[in-house]
Structure formats: C-alpha cells, structure tokens
N, C-alpha and C positions, 0 to 999 in steps of 0.2 A: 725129245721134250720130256723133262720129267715132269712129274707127279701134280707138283706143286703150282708147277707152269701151264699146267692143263686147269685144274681146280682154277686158279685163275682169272682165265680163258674164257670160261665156264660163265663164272660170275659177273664176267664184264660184260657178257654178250647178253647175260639174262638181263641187266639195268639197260641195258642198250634197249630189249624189247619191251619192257618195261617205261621205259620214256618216249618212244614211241608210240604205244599205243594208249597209254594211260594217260599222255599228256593232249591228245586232242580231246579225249571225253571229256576232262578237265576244263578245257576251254567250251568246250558246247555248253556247260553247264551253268553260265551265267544268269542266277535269276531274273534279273532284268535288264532288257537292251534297247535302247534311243535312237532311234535312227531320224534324219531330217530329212523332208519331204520339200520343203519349200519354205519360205520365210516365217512361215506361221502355223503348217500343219508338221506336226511331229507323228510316227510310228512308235509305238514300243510294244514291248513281246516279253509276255513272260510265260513260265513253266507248270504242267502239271504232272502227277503219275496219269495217267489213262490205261488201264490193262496192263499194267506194267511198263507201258513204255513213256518217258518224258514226249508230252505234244506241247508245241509250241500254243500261245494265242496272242494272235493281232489284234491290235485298238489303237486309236489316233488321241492325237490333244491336240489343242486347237490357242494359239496365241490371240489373246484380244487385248484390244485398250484396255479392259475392264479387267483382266485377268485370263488365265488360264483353263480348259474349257474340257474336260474330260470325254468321250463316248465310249465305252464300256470301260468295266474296273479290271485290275490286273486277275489272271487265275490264281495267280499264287497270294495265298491271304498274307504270305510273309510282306509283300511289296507294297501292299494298301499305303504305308505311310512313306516306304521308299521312293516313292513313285511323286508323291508329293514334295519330297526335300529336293530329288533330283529336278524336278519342276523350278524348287524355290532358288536351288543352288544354280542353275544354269540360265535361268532368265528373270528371276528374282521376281517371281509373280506366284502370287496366292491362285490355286484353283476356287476355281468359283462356282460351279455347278461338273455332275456328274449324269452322265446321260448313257440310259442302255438301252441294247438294240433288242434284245429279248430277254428272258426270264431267267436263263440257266446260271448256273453259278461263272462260267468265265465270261460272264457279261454285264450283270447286275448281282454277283457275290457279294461284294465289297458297298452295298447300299447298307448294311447297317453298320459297317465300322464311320462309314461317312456322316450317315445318318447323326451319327453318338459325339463326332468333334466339329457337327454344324454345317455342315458343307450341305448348299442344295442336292436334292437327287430327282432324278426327270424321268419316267415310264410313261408310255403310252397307257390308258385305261385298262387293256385289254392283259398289258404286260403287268402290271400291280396287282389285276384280279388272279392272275396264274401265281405271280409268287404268293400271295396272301390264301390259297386253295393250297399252296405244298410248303407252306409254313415260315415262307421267307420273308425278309424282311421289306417292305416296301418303297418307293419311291414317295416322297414328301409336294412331289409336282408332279402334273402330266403333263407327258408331252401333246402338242394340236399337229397332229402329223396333215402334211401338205402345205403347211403354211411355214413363207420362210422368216427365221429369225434374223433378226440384227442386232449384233452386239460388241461394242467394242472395234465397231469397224469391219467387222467380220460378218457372212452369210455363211446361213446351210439350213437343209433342209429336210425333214423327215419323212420319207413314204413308206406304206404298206402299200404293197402288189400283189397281196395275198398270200395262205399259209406256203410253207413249204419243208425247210430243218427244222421249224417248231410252230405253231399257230399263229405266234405275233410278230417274228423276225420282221423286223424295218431296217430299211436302210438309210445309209446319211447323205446326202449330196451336198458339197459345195459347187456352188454353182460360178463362182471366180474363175478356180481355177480347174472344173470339169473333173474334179476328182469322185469317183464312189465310194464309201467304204461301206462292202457289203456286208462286213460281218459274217457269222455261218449261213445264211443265204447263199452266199459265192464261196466255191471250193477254188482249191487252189490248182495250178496247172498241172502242180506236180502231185494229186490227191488220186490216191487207188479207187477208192470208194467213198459214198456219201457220209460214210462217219455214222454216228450215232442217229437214227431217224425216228424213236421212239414217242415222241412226241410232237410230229411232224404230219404233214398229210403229202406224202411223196407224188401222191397220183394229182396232184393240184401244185406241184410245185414246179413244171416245166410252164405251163401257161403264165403260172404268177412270174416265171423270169420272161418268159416273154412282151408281157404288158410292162415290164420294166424296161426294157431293151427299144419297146415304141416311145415311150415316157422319156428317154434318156440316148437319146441316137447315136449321141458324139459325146464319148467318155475320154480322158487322156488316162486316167490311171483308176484302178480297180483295183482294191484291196481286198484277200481275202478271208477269213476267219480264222485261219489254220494254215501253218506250214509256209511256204516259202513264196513272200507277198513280191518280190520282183516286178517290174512291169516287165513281163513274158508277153503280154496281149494275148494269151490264152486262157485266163482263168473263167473266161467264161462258157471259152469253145470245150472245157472241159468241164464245165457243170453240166452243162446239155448234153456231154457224149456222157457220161456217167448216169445222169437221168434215164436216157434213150438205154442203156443200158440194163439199168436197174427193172 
C-alpha cells in the first residue's frame, strides 16, 4: 500500500468516527420535543446547561375547547414563543393560560415573556411570594389549589402535599384520565440523586409524597420533572429509594 493510499485510509476512517459519534449528540440536541400523551394531554421537553451538562425538563399542555393550556414554561427561554407556534401550527389553538408548579426558572421562567404578549399566568400564593422575594417575575392569577377546574371540557387539579424539591412544588392531576404530573416533586426512575435541593426541605419531603400517594392511590401515568418520563412505573419507587437514601 502506498503512501497516498494509507493518507487516504486515514481520512476516511476519521469522517467515519466523526459521523458516528458527532451525529447522535446532533440529534439529542433538539431544543424542543412534542410528544403525545393522549388526545388532549401533550408532553414537551426542552433544554438547559446545568453544570455543564444539557438536563432535559418535562411540562405538559393540555387541549381545551377554549384553547391550549400550559403547566410550566419551557427551560430554554429560546422556546417561550416556539413552544407557542408549535402549539399554533399543529392544533391551531391559541394558549390561553400558563400555569406553574413552582417557582424556579424551568417552571415559572418564562412568566414574564407571557406576562408582556398577554397571556394569563397562574401561581399558587405561596409560588408568587417566592418569585417576587428572588426578583422574579410573577404570576397575574393564583392558583386555588385542591379545587378542580373546568375548562373547555377539560379537568385537572392542583395540590400541595407539602414542601419537598422546593417549598411550593404542587402537583397537577387530571382526574379523566388518572394522569400526575409531578413536576420536580417526582424524580425520574432513571435519577442518580435528588438534583438540586437548595431550596427544599428534604427531611419533609418523604411524608409530603406519601400523603400524596394516600390522596391519589391509582395513577396510570407519572410524569417526572427531569430526565426520561417513560411510563417505567418506577418513578416513584425511585423517589422514595433516593429519599431513603439521602
């Protein structure tokens, strides 16, 4: 083999490794992704840096008569309006109200881009007073957590079961179709550890999932805040062993 034939060689193996491994981070890297739950509840997942590594975050929308129906905002602030055309473009419905399950920014970030082109935005009292103490922008409604709404043909429902990832984390239940989405409350099956707990009361956060677990006995599907929402049926047998852990 001469010279030139080797040089080559060389090169074509390196695009080889090169398209191989460059092209699946490629694809991971989609800022925002839609997935379908059922005729009316929608998934989507967008991106942030965290410590250097891209973390996924989960949030639902919700189809109504009335419109489209938000429960927390995208992480990534690029998607705030993305997130709305893909809405507009795939089921030609305006969202109509935006709703978070706590305070942090992949939940209730995107409350003042909403805020500013009119869209309702929904916090719990306790979730407005936390963003409005760390300078954030707030919610224009509260939510009445326990009681359920109706809108558009549509239920769900808000509870607090007490602190735990953060002081206000609530969760959403529809009650149709036996779905949770627990937001950072529930870890995912496939989560090493509780994540960020700074602002959390960790030692109060196995009981508060337990009074949710009496409150809610027969779930079909569990959503979790982070990472890989599959219906596994373990994201919760693994909040508790990570707690028990912790």
């Amino acid at each position: 083999m001469n010279k030139t034939s080797k040089i080559y060689r060389i090169l074509v193996g390196s695009i080889l490794f090169l398209m191989v491994t460059i092209t699946p981070l490629c694809a991971q890297e989609k800022p925002l992704q839609i997935e379908q739950l059922n005729n009316h509840l929608y998934l989507f997942t967008t991106y942030h840096d965290y410590a250097g590594i891209q973390v996924s975050a989960n949030a639902l929308y919700l189809l109504t008569d009335k419109g489209a129906i938000l429960f927390d905002t995208p992480w990534d602030s690029t998607q705030y309006q993305p997130l709305l055309d893909s809405i507009q473009k795939r089921h030609a419905l305006p969202v109509i109200g935006v709703y978070a399950t706590h305070w942090h920014e992949d939940r209730a970030g995107g409350f003042a881009y909403y805020n500013a082109i009119g869209i309702p935005t929904y916090a719990t009292p306790l979730t407005n007073k936390l963003l409005r103490e760390n300078g954030k922008a707030t919610a224009t409604h509260l939510i009445r957590e326990g009681e359920t709404y109706h809108i558009g043909g549509q239920k769900f429902v808000f509870d607090f079961f007490g602190p735990g990832h953060s002081l206000d984390n609530v969760v959403v239940w529809f009650p149709e179709y036996k779905i949770l989405n627990g937001g950072c409350f529930i870890k995912s099956s496939d989560a090493q550890n509780l994540g960020f707990t700074g602002d959390g009361k960790v030692e109060e956060w196995k009981p508060s999932l337990v009074r949710l677990l009496a409150h809610y006995p027969e779930i079909n599907l569990v959503i979790p805040g982070h990472d890989d929402w599959k219906p596994s049926g373990k994201h919760l047998d693994n909040t508790f062993k990570l707690l028990e852990e912790n």
